[in-house]
py3Dmol code that shows the C-alpha trace and the ligand (Angstrom):
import py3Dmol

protein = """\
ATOM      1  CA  UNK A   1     -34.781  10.520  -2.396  1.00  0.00           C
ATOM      2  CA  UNK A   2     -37.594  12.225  -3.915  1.00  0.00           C
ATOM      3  CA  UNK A   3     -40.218  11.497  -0.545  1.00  0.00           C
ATOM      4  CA  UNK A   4     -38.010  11.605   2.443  1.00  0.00           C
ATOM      5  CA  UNK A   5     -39.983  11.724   5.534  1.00  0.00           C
ATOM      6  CA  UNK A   6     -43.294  11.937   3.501  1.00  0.00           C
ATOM      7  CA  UNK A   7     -45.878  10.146   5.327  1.00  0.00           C
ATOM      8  CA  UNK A   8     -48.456   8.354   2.001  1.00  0.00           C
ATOM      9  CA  UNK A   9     -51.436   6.575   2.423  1.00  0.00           C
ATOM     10  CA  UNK A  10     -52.246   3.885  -0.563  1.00  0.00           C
ATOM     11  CA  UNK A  11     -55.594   2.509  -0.144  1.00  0.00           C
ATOM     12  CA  UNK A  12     -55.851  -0.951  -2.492  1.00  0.00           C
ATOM     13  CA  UNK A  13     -52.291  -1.239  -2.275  1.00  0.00           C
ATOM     14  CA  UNK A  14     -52.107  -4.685  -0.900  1.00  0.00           C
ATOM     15  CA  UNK A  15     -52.129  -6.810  -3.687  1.00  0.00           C
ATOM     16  CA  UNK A  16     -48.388  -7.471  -4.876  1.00  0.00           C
ATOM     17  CA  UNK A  17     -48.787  -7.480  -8.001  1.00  0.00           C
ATOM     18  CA  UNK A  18     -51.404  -4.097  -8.210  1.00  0.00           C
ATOM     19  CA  UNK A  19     -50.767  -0.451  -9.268  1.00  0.00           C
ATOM     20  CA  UNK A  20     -51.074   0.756  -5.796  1.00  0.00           C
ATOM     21  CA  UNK A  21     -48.438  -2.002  -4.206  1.00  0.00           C
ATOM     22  CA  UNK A  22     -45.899  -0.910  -6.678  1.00  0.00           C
ATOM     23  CA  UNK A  23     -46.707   2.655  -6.032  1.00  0.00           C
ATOM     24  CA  UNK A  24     -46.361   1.794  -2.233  1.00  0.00           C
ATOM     25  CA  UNK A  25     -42.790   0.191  -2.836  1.00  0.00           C
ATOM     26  CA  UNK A  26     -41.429   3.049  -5.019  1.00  0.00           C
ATOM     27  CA  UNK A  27     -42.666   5.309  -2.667  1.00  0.00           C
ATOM     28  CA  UNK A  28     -40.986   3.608   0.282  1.00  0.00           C
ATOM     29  CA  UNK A  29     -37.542   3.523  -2.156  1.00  0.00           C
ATOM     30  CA  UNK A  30     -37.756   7.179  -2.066  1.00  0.00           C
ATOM     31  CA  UNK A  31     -37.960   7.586   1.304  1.00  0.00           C
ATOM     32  CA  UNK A  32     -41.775   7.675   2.331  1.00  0.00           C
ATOM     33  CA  UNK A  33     -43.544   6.159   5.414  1.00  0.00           C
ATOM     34  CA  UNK A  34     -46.168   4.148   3.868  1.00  0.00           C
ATOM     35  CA  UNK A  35     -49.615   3.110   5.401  1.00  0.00           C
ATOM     36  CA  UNK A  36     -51.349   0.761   2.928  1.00  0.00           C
ATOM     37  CA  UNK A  37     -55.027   0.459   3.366  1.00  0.00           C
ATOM     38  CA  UNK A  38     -57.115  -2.248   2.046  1.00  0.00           C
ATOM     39  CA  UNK A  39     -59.878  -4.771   2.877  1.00  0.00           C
ATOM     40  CA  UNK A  40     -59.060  -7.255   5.587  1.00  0.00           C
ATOM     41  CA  UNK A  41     -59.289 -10.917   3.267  1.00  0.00           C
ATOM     42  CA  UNK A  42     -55.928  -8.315   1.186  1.00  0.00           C
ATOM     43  CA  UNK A  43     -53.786  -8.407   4.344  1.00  0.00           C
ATOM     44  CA  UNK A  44     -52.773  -5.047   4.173  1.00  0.00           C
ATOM     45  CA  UNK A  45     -50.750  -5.548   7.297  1.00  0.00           C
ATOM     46  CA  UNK A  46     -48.477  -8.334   5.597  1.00  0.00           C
ATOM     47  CA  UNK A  47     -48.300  -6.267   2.452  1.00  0.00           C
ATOM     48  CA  UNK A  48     -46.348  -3.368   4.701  1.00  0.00           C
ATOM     49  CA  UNK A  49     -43.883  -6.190   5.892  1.00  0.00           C
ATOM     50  CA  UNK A  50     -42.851  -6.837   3.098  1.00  0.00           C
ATOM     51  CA  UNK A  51     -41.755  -3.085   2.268  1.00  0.00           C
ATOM     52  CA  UNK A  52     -40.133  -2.938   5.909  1.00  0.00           C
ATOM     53  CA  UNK A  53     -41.019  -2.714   9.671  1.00  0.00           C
ATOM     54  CA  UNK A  54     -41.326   1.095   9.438  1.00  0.00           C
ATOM     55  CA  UNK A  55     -44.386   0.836   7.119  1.00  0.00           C
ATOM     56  CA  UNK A  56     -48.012   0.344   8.341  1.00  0.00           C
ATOM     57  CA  UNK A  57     -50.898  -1.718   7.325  1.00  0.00           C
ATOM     58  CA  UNK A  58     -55.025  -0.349   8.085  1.00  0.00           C
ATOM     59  CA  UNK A  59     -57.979  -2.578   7.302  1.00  0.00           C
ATOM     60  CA  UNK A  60     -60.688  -0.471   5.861  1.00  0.00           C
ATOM     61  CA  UNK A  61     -63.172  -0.933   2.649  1.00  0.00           C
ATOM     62  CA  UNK A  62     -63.039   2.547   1.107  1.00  0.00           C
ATOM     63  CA  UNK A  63     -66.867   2.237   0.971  1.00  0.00           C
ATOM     64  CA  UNK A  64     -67.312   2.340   4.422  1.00  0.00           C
ATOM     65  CA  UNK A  65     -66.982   6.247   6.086  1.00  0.00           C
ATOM     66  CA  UNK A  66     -66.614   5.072   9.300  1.00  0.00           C
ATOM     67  CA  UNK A  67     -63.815   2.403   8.726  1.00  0.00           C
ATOM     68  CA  UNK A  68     -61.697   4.666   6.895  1.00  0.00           C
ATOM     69  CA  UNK A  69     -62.126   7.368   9.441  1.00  0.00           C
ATOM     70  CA  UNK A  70     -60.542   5.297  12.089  1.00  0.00           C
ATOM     71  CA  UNK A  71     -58.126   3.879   9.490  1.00  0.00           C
ATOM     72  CA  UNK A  72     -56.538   7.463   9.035  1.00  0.00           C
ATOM     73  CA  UNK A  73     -56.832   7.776  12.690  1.00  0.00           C
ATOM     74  CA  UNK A  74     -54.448   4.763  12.976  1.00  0.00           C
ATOM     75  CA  UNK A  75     -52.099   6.336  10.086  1.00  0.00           C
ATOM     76  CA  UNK A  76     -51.970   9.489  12.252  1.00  0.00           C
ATOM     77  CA  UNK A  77     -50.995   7.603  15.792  1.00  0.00           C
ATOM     78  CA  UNK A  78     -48.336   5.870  14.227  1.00  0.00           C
ATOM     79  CA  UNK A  79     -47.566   9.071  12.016  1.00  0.00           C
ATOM     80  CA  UNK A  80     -48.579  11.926  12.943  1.00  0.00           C
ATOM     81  CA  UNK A  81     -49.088  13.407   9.456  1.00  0.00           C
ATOM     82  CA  UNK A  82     -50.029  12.431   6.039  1.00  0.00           C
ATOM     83  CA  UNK A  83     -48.574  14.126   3.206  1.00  0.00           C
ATOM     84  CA  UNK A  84     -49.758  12.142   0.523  1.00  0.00           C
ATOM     85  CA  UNK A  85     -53.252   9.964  -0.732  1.00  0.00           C
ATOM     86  CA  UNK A  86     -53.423   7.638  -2.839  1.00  0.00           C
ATOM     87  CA  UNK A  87     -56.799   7.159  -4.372  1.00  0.00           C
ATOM     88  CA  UNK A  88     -56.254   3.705  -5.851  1.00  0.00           C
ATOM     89  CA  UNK A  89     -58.914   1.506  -5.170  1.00  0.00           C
ATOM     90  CA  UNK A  90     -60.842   0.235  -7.605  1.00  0.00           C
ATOM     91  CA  UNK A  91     -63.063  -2.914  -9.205  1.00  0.00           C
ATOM     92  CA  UNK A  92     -64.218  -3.456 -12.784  1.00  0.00           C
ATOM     93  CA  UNK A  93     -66.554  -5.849 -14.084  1.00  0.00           C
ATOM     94  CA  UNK A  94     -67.323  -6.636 -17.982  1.00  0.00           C
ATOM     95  CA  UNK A  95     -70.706  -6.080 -18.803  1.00  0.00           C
ATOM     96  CA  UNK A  96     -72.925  -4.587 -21.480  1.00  0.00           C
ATOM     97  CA  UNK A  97     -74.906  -1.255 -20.764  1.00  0.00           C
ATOM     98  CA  UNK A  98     -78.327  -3.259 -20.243  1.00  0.00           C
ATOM     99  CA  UNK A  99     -76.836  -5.983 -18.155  1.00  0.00           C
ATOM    100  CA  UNK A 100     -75.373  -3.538 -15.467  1.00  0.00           C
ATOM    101  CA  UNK A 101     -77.744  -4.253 -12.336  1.00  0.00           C
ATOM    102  CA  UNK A 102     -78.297  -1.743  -9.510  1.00  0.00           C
ATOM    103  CA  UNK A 103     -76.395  -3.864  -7.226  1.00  0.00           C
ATOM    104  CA  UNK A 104     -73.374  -3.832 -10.219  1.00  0.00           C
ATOM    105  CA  UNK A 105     -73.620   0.198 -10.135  1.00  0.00           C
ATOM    106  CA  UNK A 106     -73.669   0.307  -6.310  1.00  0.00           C
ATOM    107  CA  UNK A 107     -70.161  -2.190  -6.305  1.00  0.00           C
ATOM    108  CA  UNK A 108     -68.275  -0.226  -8.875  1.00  0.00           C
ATOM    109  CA  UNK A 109     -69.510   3.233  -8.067  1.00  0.00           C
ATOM    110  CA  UNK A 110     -68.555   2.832  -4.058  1.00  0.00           C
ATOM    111  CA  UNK A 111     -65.112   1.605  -4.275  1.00  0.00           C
ATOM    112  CA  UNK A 112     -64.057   4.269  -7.123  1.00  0.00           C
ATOM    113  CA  UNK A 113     -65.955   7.119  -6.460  1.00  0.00           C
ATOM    114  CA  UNK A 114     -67.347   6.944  -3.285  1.00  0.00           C
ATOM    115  CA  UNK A 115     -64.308   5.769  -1.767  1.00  0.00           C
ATOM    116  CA  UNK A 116     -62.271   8.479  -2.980  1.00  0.00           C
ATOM    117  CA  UNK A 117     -64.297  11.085  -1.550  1.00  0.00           C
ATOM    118  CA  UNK A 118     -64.353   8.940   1.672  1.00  0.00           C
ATOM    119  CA  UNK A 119     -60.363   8.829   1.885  1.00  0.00           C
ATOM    120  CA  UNK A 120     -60.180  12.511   0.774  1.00  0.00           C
ATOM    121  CA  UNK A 121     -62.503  13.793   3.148  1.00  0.00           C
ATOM    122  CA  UNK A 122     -60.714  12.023   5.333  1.00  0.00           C
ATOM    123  CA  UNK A 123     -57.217  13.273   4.906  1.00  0.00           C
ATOM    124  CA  UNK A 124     -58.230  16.837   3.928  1.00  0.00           C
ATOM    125  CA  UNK A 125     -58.352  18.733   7.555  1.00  0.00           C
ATOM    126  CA  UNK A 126     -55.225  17.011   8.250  1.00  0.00           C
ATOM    127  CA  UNK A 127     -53.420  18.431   5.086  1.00  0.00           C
ATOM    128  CA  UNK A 128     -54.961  21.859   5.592  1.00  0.00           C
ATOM    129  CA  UNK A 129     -53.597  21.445   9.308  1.00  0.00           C
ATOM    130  CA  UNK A 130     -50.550  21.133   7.842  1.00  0.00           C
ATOM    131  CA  UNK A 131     -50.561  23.467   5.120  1.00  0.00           C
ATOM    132  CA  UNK A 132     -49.791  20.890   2.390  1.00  0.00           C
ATOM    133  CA  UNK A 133     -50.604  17.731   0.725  1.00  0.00           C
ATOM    134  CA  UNK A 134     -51.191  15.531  -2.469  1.00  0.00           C
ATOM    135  CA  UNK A 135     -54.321  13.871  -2.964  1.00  0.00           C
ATOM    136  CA  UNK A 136     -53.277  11.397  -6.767  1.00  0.00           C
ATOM    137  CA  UNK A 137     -56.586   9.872  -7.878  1.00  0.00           C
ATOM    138  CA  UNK A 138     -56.404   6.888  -9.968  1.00  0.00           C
ATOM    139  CA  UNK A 139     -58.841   7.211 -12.656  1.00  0.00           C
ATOM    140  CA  UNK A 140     -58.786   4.821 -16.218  1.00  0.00           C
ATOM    141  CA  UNK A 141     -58.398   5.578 -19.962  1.00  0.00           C
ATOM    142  CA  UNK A 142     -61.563   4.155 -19.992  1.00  0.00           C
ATOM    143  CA  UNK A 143     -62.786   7.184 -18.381  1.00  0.00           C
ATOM    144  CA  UNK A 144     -61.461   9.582 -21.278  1.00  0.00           C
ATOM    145  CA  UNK A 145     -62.132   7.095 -24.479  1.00  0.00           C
ATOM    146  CA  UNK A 146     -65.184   5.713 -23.928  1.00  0.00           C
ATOM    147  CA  UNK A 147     -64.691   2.260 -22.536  1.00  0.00           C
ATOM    148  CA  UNK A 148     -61.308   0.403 -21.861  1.00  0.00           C
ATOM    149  CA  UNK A 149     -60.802  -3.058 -22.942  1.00  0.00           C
ATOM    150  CA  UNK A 150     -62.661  -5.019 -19.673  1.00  0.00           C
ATOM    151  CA  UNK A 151     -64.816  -2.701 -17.826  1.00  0.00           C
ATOM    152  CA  UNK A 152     -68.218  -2.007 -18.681  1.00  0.00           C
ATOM    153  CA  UNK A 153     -70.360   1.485 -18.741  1.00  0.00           C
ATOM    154  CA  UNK A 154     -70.549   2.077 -14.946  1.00  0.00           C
ATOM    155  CA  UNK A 155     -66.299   1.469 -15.199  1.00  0.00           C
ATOM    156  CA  UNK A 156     -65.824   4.245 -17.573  1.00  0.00           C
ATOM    157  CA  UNK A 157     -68.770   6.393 -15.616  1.00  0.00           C
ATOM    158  CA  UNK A 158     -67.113   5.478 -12.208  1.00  0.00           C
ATOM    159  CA  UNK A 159     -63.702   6.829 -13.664  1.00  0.00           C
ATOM    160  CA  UNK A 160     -64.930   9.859 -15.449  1.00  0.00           C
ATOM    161  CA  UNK A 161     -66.484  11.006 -11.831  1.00  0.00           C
ATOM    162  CA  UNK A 162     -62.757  10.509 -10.273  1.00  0.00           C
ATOM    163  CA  UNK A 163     -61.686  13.173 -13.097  1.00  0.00           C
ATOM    164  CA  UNK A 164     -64.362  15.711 -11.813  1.00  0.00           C
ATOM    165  CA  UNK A 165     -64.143  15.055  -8.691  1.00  0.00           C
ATOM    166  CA  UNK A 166     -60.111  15.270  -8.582  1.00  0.00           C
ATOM    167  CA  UNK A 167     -60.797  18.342 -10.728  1.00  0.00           C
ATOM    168  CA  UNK A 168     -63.050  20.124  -8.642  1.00  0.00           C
ATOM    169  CA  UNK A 169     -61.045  19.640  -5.473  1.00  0.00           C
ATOM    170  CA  UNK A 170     -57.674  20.925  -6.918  1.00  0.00           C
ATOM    171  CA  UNK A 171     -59.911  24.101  -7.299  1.00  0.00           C
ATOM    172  CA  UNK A 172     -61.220  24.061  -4.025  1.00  0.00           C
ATOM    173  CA  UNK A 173     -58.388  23.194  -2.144  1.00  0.00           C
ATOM    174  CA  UNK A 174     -55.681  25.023  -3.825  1.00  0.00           C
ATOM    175  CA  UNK A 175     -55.704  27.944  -1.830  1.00  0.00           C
ATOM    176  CA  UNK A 176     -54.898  25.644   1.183  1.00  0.00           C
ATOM    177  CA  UNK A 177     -51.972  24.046  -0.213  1.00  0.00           C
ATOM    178  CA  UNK A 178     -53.310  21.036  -0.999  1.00  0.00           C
ATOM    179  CA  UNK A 179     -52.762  19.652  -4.829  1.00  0.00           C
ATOM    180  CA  UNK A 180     -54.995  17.259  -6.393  1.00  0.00           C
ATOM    181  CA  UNK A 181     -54.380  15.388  -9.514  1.00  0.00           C
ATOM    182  CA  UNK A 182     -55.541  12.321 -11.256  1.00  0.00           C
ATOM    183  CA  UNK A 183     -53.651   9.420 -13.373  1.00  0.00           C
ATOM    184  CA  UNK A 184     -55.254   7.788 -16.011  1.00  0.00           C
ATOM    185  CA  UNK A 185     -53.340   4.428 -16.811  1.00  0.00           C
ATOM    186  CA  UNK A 186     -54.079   2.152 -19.930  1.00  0.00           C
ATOM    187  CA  UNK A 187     -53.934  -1.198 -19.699  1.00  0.00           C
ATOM    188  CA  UNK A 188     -51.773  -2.162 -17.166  1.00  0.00           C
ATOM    189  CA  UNK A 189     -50.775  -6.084 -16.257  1.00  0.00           C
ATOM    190  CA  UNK A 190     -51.847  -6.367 -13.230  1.00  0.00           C
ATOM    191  CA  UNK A 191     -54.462  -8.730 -11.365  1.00  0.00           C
ATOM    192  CA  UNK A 192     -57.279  -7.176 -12.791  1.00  0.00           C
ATOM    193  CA  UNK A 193     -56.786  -8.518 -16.066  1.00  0.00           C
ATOM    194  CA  UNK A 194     -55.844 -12.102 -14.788  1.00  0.00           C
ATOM    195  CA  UNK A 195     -57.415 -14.670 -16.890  1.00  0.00           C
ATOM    196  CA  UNK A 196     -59.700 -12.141 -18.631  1.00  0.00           C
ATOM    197  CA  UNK A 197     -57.073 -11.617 -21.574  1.00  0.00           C
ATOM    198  CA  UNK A 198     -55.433 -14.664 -23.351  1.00  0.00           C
ATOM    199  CA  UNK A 199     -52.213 -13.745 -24.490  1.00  0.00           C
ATOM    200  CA  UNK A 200     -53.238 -13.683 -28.134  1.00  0.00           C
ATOM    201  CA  UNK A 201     -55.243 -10.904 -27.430  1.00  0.00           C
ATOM    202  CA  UNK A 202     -52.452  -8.836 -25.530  1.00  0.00           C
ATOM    203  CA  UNK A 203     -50.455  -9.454 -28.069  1.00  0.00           C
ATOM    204  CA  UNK A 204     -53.160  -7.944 -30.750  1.00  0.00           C
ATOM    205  CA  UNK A 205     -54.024  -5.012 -28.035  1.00  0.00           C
ATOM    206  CA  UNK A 206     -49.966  -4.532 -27.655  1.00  0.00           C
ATOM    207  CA  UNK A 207     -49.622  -3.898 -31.263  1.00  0.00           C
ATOM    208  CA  UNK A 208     -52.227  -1.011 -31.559  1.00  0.00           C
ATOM    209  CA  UNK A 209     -50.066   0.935 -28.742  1.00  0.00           C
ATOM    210  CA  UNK A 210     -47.342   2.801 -30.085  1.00  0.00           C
ATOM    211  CA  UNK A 211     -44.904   2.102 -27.289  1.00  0.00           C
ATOM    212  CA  UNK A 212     -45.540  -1.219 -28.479  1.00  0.00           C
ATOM    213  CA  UNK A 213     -46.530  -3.211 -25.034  1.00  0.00           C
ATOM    214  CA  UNK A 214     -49.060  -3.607 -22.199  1.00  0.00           C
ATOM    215  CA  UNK A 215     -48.006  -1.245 -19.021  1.00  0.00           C
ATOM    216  CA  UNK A 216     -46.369  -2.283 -16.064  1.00  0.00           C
ATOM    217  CA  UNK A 217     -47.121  -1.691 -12.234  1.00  0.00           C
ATOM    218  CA  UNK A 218     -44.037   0.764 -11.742  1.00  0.00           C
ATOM    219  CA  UNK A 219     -44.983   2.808 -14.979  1.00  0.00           C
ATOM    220  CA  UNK A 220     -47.633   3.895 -12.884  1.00  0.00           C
ATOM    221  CA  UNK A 221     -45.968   3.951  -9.695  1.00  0.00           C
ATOM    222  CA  UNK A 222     -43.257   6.303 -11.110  1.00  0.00           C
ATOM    223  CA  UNK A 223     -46.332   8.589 -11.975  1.00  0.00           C
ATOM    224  CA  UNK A 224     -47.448   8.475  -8.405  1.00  0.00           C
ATOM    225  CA  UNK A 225     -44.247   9.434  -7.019  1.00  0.00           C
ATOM    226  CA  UNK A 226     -43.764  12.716  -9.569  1.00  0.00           C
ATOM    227  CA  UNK A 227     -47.248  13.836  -8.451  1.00  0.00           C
ATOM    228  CA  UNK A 228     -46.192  13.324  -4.520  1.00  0.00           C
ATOM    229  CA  UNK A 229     -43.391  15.024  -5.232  1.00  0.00           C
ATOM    230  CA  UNK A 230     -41.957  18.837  -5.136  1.00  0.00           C
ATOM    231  CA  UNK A 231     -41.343  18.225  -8.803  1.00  0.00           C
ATOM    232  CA  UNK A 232     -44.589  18.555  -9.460  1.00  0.00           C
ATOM    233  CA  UNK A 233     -44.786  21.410  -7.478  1.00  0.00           C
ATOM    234  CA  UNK A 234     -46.951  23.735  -9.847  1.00  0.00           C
ATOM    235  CA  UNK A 235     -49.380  20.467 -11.207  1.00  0.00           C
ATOM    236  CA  UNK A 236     -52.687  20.961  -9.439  1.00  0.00           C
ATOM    237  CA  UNK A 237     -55.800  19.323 -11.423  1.00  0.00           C
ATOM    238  CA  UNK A 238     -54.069  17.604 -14.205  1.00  0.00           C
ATOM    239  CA  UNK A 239     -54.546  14.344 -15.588  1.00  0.00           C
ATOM    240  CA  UNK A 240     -51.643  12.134 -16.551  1.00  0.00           C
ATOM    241  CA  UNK A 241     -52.046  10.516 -19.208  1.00  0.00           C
ATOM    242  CA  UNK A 242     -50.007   6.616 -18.751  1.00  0.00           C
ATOM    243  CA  UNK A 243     -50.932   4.510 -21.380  1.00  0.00           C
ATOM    244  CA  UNK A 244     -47.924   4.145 -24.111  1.00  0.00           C
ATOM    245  CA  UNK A 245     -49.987   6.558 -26.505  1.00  0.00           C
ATOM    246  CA  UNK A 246     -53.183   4.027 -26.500  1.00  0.00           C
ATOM    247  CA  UNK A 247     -55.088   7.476 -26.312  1.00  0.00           C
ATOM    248  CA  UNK A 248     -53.618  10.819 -27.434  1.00  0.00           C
ATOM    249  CA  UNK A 249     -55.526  13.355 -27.667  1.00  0.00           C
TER     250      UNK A 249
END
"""
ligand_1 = """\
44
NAD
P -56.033 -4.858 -8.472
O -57.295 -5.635 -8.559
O -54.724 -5.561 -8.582
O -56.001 -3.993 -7.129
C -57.130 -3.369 -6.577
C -56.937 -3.308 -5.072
O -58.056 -2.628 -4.514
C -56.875 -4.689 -4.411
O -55.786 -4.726 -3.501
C -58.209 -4.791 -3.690
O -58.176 -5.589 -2.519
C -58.460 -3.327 -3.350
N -59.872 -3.049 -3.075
C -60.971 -3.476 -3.753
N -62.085 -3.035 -3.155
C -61.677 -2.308 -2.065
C -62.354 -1.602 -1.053
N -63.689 -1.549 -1.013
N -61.626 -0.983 -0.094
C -60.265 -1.018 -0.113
N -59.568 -1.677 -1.058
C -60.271 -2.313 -2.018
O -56.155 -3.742 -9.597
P -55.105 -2.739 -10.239
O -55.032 -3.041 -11.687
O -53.867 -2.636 -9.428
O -55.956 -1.408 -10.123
C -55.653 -0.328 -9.275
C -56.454 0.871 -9.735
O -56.075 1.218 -11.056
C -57.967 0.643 -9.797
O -58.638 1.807 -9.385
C -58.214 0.371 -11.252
O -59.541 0.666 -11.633
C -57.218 1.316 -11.882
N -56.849 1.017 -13.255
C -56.274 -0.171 -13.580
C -55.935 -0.424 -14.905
C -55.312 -1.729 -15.335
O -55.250 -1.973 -16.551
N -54.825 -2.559 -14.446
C -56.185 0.541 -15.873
C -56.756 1.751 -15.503
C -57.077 1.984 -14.185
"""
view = py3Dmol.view(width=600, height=400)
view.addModel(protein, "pdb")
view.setStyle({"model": 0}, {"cartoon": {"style": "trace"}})
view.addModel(ligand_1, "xyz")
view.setStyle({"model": 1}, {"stick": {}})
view.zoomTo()
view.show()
């Protein structure tokens, strides 16, 4: 039980089949309290029933400052701490660098970016109350390599500003205990992908990776729960690489 009694917030971790449920359920198998947050039409409430009665559900768009105040403010009634974040939210969209619209920018900037510094800001005083905490930001190969496989420009500019950001609060907040660190999957199967990848093309994209296959949900997940963890005790602004060597650098 590498999270007993840890109290972790997950925001996006409602869909089942998503980085950030599978981080959710490891976390719970080690012994955390999870609150999941996500948008309302996600259920986050039902996702947390599924991982046990003890677990919590908040509705909250991690766009929205006010919503995901009062979100944390639920995770702290029922709570009473929180011990670890999970930055996880996230949308992509394919598109080339001319095609990307202001209103594309806003939609892919807000939920990555933005909404990490939302949820941060919003767990911060409550970790520095306590002396301790993990903030894990989810950021993207296609942060570090120019471009994944789906998402466009804004994707890979969205991500790269979760790496500073995540960077330049593990400096900050050292000091008060807090560690911040950032995971940069590859291409994981999850929903995100759905339909935008015939299997063909996985199979071509598989055979360039030299672990030889897509990721998986819990390759990330186990990620998430080293960085929550006291094993990672002495990690503070690091960026963990998950991809089956897709990038090595
Ligand atoms: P997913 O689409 O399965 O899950 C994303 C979750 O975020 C959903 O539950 C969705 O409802 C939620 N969400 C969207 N907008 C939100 C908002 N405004 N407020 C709160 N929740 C919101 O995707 P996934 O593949 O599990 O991705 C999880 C994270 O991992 C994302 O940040 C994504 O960019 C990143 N990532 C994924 C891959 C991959 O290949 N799957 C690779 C690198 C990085």
């Amino acid at each position: 039980m590498l999270l007993a009694n840890k109290v972790v917030l997950v925001t996006g971790g409602a869909g089942i089949n998503g980085l950030g449920f599978a981080t959710a359920l490891q976390m719970a198998s080690h012994g955390a309290l999870v609150a999941i947050m996500d948008l309302e039409g996600a259920r986050p409430e039902e996702a947390a029933r599924r991982l046990g009665e003890e677990h919590l559900g908040v509705v909250a768009s991690v766009t929205d400052k006010a919503a995901v105040d009062r979100a944390v403010e639920q995770v702290l009634a029922r709570f009473d701490r929180i011990d670890i974040l999970v930055n996880n939210a996230g949308i992509t969209q394919p598109r080339k660098t001319v095609d990307i619209t202001a209103e594309d920018y806003d939609a892919v900037l807000d939920v990555s970016l933005r909404g990490t510094l939302l949820c941060s800001q919003a767990v911060i005083p409550v970790m520095e109350r306590q002396g301790s905490g993990s903030i894990i930001c989810i950021s993207s190969v296609s942060a570090q390599r120019g471009g994944g496989i789906l998402g466009g420009p804004h994707y890979s500019a969205a991500k790269a500003g979760v790496l500073g950001l995540a960077r330049a609060m593990a400096r900050e907040l050292g000091s008060a205990g807090i560690r911040v660190n950032c995971i940069a999957p590859g291409l994981i199967g999850t929903d995100i992908i759905k339909g935008k990848l015939t299997e063909a093309k996985k199979a071509e994209i598989a055979e360039t990776i030299p672990l030889g296959r897509l990721g998986r949900p819990n390759d990330v997940a186990g990620a998430c729960v080293f960085l929550g963890s006291d094993l990672s005790a002495y990690c503070t602004g690091i960026t963990l690489d998950v991809n089956g060597g897709m990038l090595i650098h």
